[in-house]
Wavefront OBJ file of the C-alpha trace (Angstrom):
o trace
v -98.577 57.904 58.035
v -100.506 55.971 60.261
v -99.669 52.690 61.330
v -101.743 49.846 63.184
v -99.830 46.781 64.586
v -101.921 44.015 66.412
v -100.507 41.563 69.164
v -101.960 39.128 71.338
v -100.459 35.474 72.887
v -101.249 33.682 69.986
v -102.706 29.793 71.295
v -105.089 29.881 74.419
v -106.841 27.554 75.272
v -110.857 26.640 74.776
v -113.194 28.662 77.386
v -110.656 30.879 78.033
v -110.227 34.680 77.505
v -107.909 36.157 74.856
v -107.024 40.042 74.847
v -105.339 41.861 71.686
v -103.994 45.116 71.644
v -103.767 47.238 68.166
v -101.049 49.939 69.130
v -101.687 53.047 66.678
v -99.144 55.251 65.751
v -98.590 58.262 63.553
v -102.469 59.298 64.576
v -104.791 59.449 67.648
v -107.457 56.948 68.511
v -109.333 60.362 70.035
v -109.256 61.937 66.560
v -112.351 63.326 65.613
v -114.607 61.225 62.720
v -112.405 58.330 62.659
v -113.431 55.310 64.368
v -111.099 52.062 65.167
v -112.149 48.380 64.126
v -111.432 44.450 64.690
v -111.519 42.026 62.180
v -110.992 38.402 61.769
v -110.520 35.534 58.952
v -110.431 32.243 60.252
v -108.766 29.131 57.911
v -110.255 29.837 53.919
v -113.022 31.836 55.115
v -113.376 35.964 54.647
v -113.137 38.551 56.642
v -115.640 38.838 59.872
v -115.989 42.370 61.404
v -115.764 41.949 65.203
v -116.094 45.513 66.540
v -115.452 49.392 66.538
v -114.795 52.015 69.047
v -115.049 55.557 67.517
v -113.587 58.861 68.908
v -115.234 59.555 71.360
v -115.199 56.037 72.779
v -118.548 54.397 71.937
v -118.826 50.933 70.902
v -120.774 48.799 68.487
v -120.647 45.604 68.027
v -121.305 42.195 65.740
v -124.826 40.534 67.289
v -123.121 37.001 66.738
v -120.396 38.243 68.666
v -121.557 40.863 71.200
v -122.415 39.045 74.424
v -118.240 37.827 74.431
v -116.610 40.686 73.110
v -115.693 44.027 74.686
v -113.525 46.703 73.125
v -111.938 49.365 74.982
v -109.255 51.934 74.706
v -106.400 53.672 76.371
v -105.705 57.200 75.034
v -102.863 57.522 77.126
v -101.136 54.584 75.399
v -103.205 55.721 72.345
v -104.062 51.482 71.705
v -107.306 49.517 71.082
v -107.972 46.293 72.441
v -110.392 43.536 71.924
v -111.470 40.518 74.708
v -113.156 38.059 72.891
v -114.301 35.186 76.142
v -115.510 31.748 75.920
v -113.004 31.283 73.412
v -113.831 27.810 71.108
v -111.592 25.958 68.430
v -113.869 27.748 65.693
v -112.523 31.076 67.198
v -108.989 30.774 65.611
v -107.738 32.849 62.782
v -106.544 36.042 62.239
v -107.073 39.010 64.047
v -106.756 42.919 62.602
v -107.522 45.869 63.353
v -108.061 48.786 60.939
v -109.150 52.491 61.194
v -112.109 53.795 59.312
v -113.729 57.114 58.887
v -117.249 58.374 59.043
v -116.893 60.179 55.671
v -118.388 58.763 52.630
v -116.798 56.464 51.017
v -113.769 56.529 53.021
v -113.887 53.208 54.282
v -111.131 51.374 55.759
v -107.888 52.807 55.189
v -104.887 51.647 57.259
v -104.841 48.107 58.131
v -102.972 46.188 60.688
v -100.689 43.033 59.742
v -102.868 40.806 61.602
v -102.125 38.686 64.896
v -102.920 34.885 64.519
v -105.158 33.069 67.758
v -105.044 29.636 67.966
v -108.110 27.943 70.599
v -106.635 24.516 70.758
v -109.924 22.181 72.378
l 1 2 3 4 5 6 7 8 9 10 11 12 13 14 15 16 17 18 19 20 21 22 23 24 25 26 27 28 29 30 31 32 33 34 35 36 37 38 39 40 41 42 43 44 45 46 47 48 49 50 51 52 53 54 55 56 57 58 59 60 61 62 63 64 65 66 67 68 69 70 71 72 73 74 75 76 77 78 79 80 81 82 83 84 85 86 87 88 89 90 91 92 93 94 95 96 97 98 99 100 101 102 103 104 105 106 107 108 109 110 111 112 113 114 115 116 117 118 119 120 121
């Protein structure tokens, strides 16, 4: 079974940098037709897609979000991460990550419990 756990520092400050890391196990970031995502719910709001990396490592991301985020990989650690820069107070909430698959209908299908960030101003 696969499993996705998220962690990151948790409070950081405004204008700063925060990186997360979503450690996958029981399955390969490199497999084939699966790509890897990051998602976020700040305080009673719903669920914001941030980002994906895919198999073979390309990126795509949210156009509200683009010019701060990056999301890279490390197949020898076989982890996602997200940077998410020029961090603001309306940046907190919680961060997961989730694998999804290019097959129809698939969707999402293993989630991550989530990592909270706090921007304090």
């Amino acid at each position: 079974q696969v499993r996705l756990q998220e962690s990151g520092p948790g409070l950081v400050k405004s204008s700063q940098t925060v990186s997360l890391i979503c450690l996958v196990s029981g399955g390969s970031v490199t497999t084939e037709y699966y790509y890897w995502s990051w998602f976020r719910q700040p305080p009673g709001k719903g669920l914001e897609w941030i980002g994906s990396i895919n198999y073979a490592g390309t990126t795509t991301y949210s156009s509200s979000l683009e010019i701060r985020t990056s999301i890279t990989r490390d197949t020898s650690k076989n982890h996602f991460t997200l940077q998410l820069r020029d961090l603001a107070p309306e940046d907190t909430g919680m961060y997961f990550c989730a694998r999804g698959s290019v097959f129809p209908s698939a969707g999402y299908d293993y989630w991550g419990k989530g990592t909270p960030v706090t921007v304090s101003s």
